[in-house]
KOLTOR-509349 format. One record per residue (C-alpha): residue in three letters; x negated, y, z; residue number from 0. Coordinates in nm, 2 decimals, decimal comma. Example, Ala and Ser with C-alpha at 12.3 -4.5 7.8 and 13.67 -1.06 7.14 Angstrom:
// KOLTOR-509349
REC  aa      x      y      z   i
REC Ala  -1,23  -0,45   0,78   0
REC Ser  -1,37  -0,11   0,71   1
***
This chain:
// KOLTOR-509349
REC  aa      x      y      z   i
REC Unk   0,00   0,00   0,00   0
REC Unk  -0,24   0,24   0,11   1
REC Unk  -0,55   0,24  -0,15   2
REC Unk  -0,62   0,64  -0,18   3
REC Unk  -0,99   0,70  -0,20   4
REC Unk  -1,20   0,82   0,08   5
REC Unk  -1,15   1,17   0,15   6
REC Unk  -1,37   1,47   0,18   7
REC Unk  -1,41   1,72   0,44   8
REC Unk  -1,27   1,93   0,12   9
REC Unk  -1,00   1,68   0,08  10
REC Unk  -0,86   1,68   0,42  11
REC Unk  -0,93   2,02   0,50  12
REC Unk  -0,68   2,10   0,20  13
REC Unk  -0,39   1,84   0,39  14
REC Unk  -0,40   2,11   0,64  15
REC Unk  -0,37   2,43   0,44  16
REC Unk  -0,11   2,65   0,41  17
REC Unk   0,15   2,42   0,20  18
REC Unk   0,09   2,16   0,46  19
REC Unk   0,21   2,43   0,71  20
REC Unk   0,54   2,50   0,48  21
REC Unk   0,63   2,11   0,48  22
REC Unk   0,56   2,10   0,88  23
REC Unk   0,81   2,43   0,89  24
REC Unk   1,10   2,30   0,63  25
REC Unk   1,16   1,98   0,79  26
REC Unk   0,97   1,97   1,16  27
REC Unk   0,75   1,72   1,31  28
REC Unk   1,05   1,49   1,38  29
REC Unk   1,14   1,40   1,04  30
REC Unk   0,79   1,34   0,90  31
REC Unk   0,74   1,14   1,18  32
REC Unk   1,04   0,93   1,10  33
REC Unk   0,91   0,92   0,75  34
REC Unk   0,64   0,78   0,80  35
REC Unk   0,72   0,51   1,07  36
REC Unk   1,02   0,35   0,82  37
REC Unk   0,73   0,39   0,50  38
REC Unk   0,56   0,13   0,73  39
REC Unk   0,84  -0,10   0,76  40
REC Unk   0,83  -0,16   0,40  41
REC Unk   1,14   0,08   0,31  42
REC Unk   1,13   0,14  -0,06  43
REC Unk   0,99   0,53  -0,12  44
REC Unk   1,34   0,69  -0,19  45
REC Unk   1,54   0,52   0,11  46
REC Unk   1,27   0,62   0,33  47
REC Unk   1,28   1,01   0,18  48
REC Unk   1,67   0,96   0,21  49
REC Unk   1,69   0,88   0,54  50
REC Unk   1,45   1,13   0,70  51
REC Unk   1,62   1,41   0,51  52
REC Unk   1,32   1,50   0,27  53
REC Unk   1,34   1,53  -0,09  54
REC Unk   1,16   1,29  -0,29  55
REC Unk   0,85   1,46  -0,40  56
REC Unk   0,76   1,60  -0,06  57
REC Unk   0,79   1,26   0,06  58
REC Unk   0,54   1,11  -0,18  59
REC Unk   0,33   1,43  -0,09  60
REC Unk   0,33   1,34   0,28  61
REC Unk   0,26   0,95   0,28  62
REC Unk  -0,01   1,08   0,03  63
REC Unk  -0,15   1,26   0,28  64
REC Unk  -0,13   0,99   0,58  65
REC Unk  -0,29   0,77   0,37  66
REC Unk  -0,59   0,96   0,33  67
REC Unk  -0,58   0,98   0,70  68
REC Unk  -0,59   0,69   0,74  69
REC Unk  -0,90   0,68   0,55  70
REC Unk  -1,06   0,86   0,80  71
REC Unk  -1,31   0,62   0,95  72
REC Unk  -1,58   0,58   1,25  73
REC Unk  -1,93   0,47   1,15  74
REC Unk  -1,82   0,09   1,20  75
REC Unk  -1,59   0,15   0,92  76
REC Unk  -1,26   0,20   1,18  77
REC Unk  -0,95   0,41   1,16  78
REC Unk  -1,00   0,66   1,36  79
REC Unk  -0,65   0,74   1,36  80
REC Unk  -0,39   0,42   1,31  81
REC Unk  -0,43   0,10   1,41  82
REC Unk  -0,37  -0,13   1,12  83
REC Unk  -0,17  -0,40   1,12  84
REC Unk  -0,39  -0,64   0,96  85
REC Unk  -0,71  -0,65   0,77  86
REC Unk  -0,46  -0,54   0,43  87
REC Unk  -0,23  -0,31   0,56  88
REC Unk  -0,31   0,06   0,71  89
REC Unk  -0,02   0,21   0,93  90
REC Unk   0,07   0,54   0,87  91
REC Unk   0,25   0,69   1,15  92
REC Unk   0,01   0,85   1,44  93
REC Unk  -0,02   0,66   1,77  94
REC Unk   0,28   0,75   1,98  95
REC Unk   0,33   0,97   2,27  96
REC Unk   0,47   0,79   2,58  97
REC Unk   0,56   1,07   2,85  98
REC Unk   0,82   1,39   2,78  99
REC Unk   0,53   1,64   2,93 100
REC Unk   0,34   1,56   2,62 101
REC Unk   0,63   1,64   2,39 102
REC Unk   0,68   1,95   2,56 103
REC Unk   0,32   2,08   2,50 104
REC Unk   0,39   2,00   2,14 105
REC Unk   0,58   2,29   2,06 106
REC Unk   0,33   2,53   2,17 107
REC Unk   0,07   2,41   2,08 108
REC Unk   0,22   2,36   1,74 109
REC Unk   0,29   2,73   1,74 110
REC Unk  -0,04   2,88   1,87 111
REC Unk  -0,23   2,69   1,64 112
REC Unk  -0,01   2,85   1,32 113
REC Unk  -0,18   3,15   1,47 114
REC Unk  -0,52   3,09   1,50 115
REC Unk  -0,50   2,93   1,14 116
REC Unk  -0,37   3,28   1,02 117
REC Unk  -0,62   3,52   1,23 118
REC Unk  -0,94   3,27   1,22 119
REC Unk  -0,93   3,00   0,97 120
REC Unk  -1,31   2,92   1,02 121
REC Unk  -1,24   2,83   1,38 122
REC Unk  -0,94   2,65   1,29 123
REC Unk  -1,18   2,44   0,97 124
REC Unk  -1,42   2,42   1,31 125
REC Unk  -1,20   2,26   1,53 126
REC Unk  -1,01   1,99   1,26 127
REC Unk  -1,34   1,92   1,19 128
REC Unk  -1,52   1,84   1,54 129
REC Unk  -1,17   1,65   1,61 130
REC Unk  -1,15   1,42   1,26 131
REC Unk  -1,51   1,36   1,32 132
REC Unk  -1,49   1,26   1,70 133
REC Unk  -1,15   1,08   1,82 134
REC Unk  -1,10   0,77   1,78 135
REC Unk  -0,76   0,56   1,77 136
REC Unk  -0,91   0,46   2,14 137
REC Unk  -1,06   0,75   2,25 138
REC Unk  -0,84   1,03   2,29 139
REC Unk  -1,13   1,31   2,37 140
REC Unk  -1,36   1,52   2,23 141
REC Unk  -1,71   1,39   2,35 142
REC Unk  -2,03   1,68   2,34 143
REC Unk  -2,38   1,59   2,42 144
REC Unk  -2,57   1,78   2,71 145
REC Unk  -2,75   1,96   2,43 146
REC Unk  -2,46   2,12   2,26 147
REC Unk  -2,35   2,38   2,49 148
REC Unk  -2,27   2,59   2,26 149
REC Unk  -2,08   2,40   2,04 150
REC Unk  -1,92   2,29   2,39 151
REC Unk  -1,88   2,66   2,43 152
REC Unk  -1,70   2,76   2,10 153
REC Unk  -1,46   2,43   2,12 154
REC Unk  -1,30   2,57   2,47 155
REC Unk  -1,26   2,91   2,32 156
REC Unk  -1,05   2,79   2,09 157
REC Unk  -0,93   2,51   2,25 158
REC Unk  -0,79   2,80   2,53 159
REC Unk  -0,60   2,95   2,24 160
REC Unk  -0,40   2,69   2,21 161
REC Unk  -0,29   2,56   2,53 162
REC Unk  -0,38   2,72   2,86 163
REC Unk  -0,65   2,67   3,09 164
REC Unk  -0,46   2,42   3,29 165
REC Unk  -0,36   2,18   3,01 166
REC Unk  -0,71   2,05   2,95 167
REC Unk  -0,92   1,83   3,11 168
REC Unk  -1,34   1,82   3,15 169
REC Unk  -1,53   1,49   3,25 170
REC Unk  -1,85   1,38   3,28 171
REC Unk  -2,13   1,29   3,57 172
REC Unk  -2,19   1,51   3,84 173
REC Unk  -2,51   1,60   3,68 174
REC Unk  -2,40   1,69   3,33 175
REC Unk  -2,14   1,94   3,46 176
REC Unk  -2,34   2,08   3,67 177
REC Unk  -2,57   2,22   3,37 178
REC Unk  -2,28   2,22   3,12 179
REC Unk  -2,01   2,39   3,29 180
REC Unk  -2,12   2,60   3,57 181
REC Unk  -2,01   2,95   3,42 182
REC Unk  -1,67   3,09   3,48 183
REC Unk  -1,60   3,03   3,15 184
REC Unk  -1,47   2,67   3,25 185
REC Unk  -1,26   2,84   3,53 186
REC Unk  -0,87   2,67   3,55 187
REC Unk  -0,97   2,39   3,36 188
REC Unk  -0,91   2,06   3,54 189
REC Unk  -1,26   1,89   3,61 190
REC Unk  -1,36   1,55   3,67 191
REC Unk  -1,68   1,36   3,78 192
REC Unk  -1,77   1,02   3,66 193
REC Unk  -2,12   0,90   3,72 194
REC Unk  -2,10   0,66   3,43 195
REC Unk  -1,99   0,95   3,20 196
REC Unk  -2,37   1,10   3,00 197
REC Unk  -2,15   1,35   2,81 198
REC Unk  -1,90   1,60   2,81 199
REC Unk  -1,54   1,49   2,74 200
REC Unk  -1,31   1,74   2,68 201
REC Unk  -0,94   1,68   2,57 202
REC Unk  -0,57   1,76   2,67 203
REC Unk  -0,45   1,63   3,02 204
REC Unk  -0,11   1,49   3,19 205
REC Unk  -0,08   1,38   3,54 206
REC Unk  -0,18   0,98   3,57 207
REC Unk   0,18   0,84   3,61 208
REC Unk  -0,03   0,49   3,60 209
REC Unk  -0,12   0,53   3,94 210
REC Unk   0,18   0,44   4,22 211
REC Unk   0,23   0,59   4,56 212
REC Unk   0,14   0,34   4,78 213
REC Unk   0,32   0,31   5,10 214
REC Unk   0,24   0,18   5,44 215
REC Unk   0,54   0,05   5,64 216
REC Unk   0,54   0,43   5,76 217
REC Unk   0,32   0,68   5,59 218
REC Unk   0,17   0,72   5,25 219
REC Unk  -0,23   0,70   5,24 220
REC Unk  -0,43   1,04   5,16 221
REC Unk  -0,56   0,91   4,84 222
REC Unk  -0,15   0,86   4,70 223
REC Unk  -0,07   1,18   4,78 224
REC Unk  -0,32   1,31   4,55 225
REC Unk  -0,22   1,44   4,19 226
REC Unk  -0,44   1,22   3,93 227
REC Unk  -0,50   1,34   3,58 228
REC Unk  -0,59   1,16   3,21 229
REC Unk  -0,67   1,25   2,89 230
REC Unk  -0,36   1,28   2,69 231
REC Unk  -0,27   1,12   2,32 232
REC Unk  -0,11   1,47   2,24 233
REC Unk  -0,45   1,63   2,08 234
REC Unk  -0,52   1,31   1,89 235
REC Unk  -0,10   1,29   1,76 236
REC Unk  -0,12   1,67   1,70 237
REC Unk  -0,44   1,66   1,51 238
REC Unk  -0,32   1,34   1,29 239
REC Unk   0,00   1,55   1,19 240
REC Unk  -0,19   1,87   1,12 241
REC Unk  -0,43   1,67   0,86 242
***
């Protein structure tokens, strides 16, 4: 199904231009979404179209597109975006999002970044770009080595103009923060240590719903009282859609 040649920076650069923005506004994430997800259940091209309300051509325009995402690889030759079904067959909807205080991020985020696109399309370029080149269909961060502080430095900037301080989440060793991150530029981002962590990881956060209170036959324990936080799928989904 999905046998577009490998794209370019160029290529998918272009998937996220302008008339990419126009399909996004005529019919909303929602419907290309749906699109997509009955295109991989083997529903013939117009049926699909029919169904999620697109016409025709926009539809072919769209699973055009996700299949050169999909093309988008890892250096061991790995979707970085879909998991495929099998060795033959590509998937072309983005890796779900599971909790509502993702979805309600999305439409700001969606938003802001229609703005910085319009007032600095070089930082927008810069950001697709660090992002196609650096998550991963299991990693839903942006890792930056302890050299690239400034690079580091630029990603937040923008990062902060598209979802507050708060929303986004910094990892790494106890060591690697300390000489990455010590600036007030970092100030109202969450942080987290982890020894085990040689880099900085950088990527949208939610509360860790994984982890349960845990009772005593009287009192809750110090340690379940205290808000946890992960990386969220929402940059990774966002970042699929926008390419």
């Amino acid at each position: 199904m999905n046998k577009s040649p490998t794209p370019t920076s160029k290529d998918i650069f272009h998937t996220a231009s302008s008339s990419n923005e126009n399909l996004f506004m005529r019919y909303g994430l929602n419907r290309v979404q749906l699109l997509l997800q009955v295109y991989d259940n083997k529903m013939p091209s117009d049926e699909a179209a029919a169904l999620a309300s697109i016409t025709i051509y926009d539809a072919q325009i769209l699973v055009e597109r996700a299949c050169q995402v999909t093309r988008i690889t890892t250096k061991r030759g790995q979707s970085r975006f879909t998991k495929p079904v099998d060795s033959e067959t590509d998937t072309l909807s983005p890796l779900s999002l599971q909790y509502q205080s993702d979805l309600r991020l999305l439409s700001p985020l969606r938003s802001n970044a229609y703005q910085l696109r319009h007032q600095s399309e070089p930082d927008w370029q810069w950001f697709m770009l660090i992002c196609r080149q650096r998550l991963s269909n299991s990693r839903v961060f942006v890792p930056f080595l302890e050299k690239e502080k400034k690079e580091l430095q630029r990603f937040v900037d923008i990062a902060k103009r598209l979802l507050p301080d708060k929303n986004w989440l910094i990892n790494g060793s106890e060591t690697v923060l300390e000489k990455s991150i010590h600036s007030s530029h970092y100030k109202g981002m969450k942080q987290a240590q982890k020894d085990s962590v040689n880099a900085i990881h950088i990527g949208i956060t939610n509360r860790d719903y994984r982890v349960k209170s845990k009772k005593s036959a009287d009192n809750e324990t110090d340690a379940a009282k205290k808000t946890t936080w992960q990386y969220s799928p929402l940059l990774r989904f966002f970042v699929h859609m926008m390419l």
